[in-house]
N, C-alpha and C positions, 0 to 999 in steps of 0.2 A: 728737391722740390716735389718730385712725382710719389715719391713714396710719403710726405707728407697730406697729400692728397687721396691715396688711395687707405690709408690711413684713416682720414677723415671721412670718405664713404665709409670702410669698414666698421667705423665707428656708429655713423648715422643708420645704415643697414641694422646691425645689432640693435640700438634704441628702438626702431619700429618693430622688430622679431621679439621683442622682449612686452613693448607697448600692445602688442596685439596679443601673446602667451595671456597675458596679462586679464583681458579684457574676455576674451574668448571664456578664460575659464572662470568668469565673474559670472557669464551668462548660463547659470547651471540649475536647470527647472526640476523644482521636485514632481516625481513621478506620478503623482496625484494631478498636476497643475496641467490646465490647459493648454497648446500653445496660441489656440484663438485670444487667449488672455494677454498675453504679452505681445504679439505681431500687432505692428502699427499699419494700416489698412496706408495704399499708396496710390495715389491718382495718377494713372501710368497715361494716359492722354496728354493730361498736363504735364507731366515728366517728359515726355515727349515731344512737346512746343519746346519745351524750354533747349532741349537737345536739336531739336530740327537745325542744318545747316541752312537751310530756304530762306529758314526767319531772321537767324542773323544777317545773312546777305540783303532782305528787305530792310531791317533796321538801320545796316549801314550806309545802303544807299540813301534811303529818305531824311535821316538822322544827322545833324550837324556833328562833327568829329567830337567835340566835348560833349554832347549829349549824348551819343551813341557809347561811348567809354563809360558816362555812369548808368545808363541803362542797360548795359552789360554787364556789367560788377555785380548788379543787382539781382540781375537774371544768374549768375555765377551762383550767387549765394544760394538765390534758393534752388538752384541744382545741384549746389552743395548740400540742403538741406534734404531735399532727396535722395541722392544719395547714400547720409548718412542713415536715413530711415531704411533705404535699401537694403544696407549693411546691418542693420540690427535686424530685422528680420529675416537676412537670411545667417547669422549667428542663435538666433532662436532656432532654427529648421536646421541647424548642423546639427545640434546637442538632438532636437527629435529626430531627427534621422539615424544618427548615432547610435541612439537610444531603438529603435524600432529593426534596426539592422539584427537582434535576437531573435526576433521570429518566429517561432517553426514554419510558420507558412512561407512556402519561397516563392511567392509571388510578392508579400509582403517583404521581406528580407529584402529583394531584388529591387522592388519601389523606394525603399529605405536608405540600399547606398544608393543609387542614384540621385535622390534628396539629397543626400549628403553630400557627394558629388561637386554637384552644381554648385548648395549653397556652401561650398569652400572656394568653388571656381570665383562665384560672383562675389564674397565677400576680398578676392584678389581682383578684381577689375574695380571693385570699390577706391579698394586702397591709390590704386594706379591712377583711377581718375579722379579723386581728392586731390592727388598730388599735380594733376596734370590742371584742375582749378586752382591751383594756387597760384602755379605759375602765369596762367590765364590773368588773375586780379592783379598780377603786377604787370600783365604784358598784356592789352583785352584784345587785341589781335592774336592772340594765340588758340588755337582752337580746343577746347578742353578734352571732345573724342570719349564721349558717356555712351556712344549708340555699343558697343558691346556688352556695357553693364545694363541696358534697356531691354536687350535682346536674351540676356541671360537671364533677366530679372523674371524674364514672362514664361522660360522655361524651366525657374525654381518652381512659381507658381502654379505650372501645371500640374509638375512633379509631385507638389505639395497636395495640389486636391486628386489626384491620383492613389495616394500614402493614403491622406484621411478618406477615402471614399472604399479603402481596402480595408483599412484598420475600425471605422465608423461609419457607415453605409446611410446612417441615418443623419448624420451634424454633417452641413457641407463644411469647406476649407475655405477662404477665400485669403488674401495677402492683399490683392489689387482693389481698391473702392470703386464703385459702382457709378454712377454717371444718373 
C-alpha cells in the first residue's frame, strides 16, 4: 500500500517537473524583443487584499457560512489569477536575466543572477501556492499562504528595475501597475 503511494507522488512530482521544463522553455524572447513587451503589469495592492489574513477573518465574521465559502472561492480564483500572472512574469525575467548574466560589466552580471535568482525562487512559491489554492477551493477554510509569493514578487521587481536601470538608464522597468 505505501509503496503504491509513494509511487503515485513520484509520479505526480515528475508530471509537474516535466509540466514546468515544458513551459519555461516555451518562454524563450528573441534578443531583439523587449521584456516590457511581454511582462503583464500586476496590481500588487490589490494582490494584497486579496492575500490579507485581516480580510478574510472580517468576511468571515460578517459573512453567513454559505456566503463566506462562495465569496472565498472567488477571491481564490482571482488570487489564482494573480498568481499565475506572477508567474509569467517572472519566467519572462528568468530568460532576461539568464540572458544579461554575460555581461562584462559585473555590476550588471551580478544584478542579472540575482534577477535570475529571485524569479526562479518566486516562480517556486508560485507553483506552491497554486497548489495550496486548490486545496483552499475544495476546503475554503484552508488558508492558501500567497504572503511569500507577495514578498518575493516585490523583490523580482526591484531586482528587475535595478537590471534595466543598469542595462538602459533611460527606458524605466516597471512589473507592478501603478494606482
Amino acid at each position: 500500500m505505501t509503496l503504491a503511494i509513494v509511487l503515485i507522488i513520484a509520479a505526480v512530482l515528475s508530471l509537474v517537473v516535466i509540466l514546468w521544463a515544458g513551459v519555461t522553455r516555451r518562454l524563450q524572447l528573441s534578443p531583439r524583443a523587449s521584456s516590457a513587451d511581454f511582462v503583464e503589469p500586476l496590481d500588487v495592492e490589490a494582490f494584497r487584499n486579496l492575500t490579507d489574513p485581516e480580510e478574510d477573518a472580517y468576511l468571515r465574521q460578517r459573512l453567513p457560512a454559505a456566503e463566506f465559502r462562495q465569496v472565498r472561492r472567488a477571491r481564490l480564483r482571482a488570487m489564482a489569477a494573480y498568481i499565475q500572472s506572477a508567474n509569467h512574469n517572472a519566467a519572462i525575467l528568468l530568460v532576461v536575466g539568464q540572458a544579461a548574466q554575460t555581461s562584462a560589466d559585473a555590476n550588471t552580471a551580478e544584478a542579472a543572477r540575482q534577477l535570475a535568482n529571485q524569479a526562479a525562487q518566486l516562480r517556486w512559491y508560485a507553483l506552491v501556492a497554486l497548489l495550496r489554492i486548490k486545496v483552499a477551493l475544495a476546503w475554503p477554510y484552508a488558508p492558501p499562504a500567497a504572503g511569500p509569493l507577495l514578498h518575493g514578487y516585490q523583490q523580482l521587481s526591484s531586482a528587475a528595475m535595478l537590471l534595466g536601470r543598469l542595462q538602459n538608464p533611460a527606458v524605466p522597468v516597471r512589473i507592478s501597475a501603478l494606482r
